[in-house]
C-alpha positions as a printed NumPy array, in Angstrom:
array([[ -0.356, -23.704,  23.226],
       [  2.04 , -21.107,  23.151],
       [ -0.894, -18.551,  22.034],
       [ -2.983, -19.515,  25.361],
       [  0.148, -19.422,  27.662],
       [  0.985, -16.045,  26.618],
       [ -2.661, -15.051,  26.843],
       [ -3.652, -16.411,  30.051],
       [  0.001, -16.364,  31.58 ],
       [ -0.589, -20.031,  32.799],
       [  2.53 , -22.432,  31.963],
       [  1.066, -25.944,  31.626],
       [  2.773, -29.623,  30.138],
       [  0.055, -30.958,  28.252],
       [ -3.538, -30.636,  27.557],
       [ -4.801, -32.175,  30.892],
       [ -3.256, -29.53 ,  33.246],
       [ -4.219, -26.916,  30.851],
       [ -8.04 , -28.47 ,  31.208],
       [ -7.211, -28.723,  35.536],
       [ -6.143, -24.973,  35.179],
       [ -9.374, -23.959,  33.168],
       [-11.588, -25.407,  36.014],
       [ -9.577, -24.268,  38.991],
       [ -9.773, -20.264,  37.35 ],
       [-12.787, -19.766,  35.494],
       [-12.036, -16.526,  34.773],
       [ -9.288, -17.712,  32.379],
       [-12.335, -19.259,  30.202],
       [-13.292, -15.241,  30.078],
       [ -9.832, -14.117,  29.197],
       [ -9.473, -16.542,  26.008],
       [-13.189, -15.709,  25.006],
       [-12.638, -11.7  ,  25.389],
       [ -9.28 , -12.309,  23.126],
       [-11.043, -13.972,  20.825],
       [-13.285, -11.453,  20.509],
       [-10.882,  -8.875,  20.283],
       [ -9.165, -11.002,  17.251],
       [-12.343, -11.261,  15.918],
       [-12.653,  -7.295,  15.761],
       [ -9.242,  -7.387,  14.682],
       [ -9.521,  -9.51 ,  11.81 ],
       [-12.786,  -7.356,  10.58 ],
       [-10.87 ,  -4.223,  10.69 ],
       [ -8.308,  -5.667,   8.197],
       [-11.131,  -6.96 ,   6.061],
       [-12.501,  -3.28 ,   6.038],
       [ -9.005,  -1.767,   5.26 ],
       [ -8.34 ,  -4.293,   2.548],
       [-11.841,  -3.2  ,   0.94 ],
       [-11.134,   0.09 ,   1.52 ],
       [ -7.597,   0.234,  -0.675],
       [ -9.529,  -2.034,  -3.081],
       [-12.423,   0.307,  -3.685],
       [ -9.259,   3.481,  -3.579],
       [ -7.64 ,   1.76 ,  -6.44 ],
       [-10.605,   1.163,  -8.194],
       [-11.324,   4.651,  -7.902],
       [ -7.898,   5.394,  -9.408],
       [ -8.406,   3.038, -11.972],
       [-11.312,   4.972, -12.91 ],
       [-10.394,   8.885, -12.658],
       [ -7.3  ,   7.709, -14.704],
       [ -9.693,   6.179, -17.558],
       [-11.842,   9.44 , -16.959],
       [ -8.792,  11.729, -17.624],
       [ -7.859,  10.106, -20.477],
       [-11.478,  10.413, -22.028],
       [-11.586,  13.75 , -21.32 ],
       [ -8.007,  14.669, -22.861],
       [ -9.601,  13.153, -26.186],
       [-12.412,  14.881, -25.927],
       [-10.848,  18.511, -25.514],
       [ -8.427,  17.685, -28.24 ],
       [-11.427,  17.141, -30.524],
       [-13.056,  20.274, -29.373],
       [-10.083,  22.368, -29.685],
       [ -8.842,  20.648, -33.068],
       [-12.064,  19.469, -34.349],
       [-10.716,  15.789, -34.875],
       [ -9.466,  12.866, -33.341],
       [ -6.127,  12.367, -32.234],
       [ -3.875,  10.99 , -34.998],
       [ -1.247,   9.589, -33.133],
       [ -3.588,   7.07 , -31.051],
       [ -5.243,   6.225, -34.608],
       [ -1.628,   5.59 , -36.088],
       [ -0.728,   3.324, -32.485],
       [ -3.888,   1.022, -33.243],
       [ -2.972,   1.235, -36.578],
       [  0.668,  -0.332, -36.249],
       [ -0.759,  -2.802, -33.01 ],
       [ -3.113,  -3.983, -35.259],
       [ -1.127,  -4.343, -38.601],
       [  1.613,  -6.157, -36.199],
       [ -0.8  ,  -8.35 , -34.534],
       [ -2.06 ,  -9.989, -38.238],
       [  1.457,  -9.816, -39.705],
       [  3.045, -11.737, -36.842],
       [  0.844, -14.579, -37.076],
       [  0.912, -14.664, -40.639],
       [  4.796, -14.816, -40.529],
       [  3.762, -17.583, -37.47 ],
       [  1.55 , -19.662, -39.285],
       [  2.737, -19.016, -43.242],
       [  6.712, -18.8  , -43.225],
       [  8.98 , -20.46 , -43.977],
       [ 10.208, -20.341, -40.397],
       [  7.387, -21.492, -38.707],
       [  8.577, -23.919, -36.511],
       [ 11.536, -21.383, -35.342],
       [  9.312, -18.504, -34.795],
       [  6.985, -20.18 , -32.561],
       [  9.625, -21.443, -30.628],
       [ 11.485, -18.319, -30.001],
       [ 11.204, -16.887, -26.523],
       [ 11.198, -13.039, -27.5  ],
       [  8.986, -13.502, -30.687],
       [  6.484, -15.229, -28.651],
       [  6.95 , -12.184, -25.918],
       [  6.605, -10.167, -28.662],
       [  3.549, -12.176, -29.711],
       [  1.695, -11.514, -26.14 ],
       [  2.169,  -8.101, -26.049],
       [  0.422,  -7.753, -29.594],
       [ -1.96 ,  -9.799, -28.15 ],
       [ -2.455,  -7.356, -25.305],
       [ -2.432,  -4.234, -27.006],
       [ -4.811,  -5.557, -29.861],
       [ -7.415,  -6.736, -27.385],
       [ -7.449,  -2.832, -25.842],
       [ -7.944,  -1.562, -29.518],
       [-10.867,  -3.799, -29.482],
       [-12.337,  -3.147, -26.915],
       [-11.714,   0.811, -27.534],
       [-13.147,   1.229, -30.794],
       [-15.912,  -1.983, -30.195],
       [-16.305,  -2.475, -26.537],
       [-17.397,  -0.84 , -23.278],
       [-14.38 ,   1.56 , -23.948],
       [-16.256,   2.813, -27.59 ],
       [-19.677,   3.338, -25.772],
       [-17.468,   5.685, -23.405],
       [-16.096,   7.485, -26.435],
       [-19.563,   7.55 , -27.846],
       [-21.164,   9.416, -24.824],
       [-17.934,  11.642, -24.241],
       [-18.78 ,  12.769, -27.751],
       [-22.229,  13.059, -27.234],
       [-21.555,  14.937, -23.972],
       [-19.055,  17.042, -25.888],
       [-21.534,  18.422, -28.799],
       [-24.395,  19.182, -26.044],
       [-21.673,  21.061, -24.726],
       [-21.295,  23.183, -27.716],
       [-24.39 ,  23.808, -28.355],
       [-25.188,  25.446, -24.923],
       [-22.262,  27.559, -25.455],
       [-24.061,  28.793, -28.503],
       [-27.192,  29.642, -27.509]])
């Protein structure tokens, strides 16, 4: 009630005066229905800037991704190989990953390591970083590579001819 009171500028007691007041001033009835309106309009421009950050973000997301592609590919081209260090990183996630759920499930500790807090923080991160391996060298992320590399010999031989 508070809401229509401030809108309308009509103090009433209860729900009966407030319906009295409607009929006696029917241009309150227009008042409400043009706020409502206007909240309406409000409410769709907050949708639209919410979308709008979303779709900046994802944009970030993606130039960021983008960058990074295109560092590995100009290290190739000016090297002519990969970069070592984020082969010896998946490497070590990897080779962590296996060996901390070997020493989970096979030592003698079992039952203390997978009850420790920071192993099993430890554990997730593996987790995390082994699934982005993955999915780099075998997922959507290698099919990237692939066509950066792709791009990056067409490249070449333009320059050549």
């Amino acid at each position: 009630f508070e809401l229509i009171k401030s809108v309308t500028g009509i103090h009433f007691h209860d729900e009966e005066h407030f319906q009295r007041s409607l009929s006696s001033h029917p241009d309150l009835i227009v008042k409400l229905k043009e706020f409502e309106i206007n909240q309406k309009i409000e409410l769709e421009k907050l949708a639209l800037q919410a979308t709008i950050i979303e779709l900046e973000e994802s944009k970030a997301y993606l130039m960021d991704k983008q960058n990074a592609r295109l560092r590995e590919t100009e290290l190739a081209k000016a090297t002519g190989q990969r970069d070592w260090l984020m082969m010896a990183l998946a490497i070590v996630v990897v080779i962590g990953f296996f060996g901390l759920i070997s020493v989970m499930i096979i030592g003698d500790n079992a039952q203390k390591t997978s009850n420790n807090g920071p192993i099993n923080q430890l554990f997730g991160a593996l987790v995390a970083g082994f699934s982005m391996v993955l999915s780099y060298f075998f997922g959507s992320s290698k099919s990237s590579a692939d066509k950066d590399k792709t791009i990056a010999k067409q490249t070449t031989s333009f320059t050549k001819i």
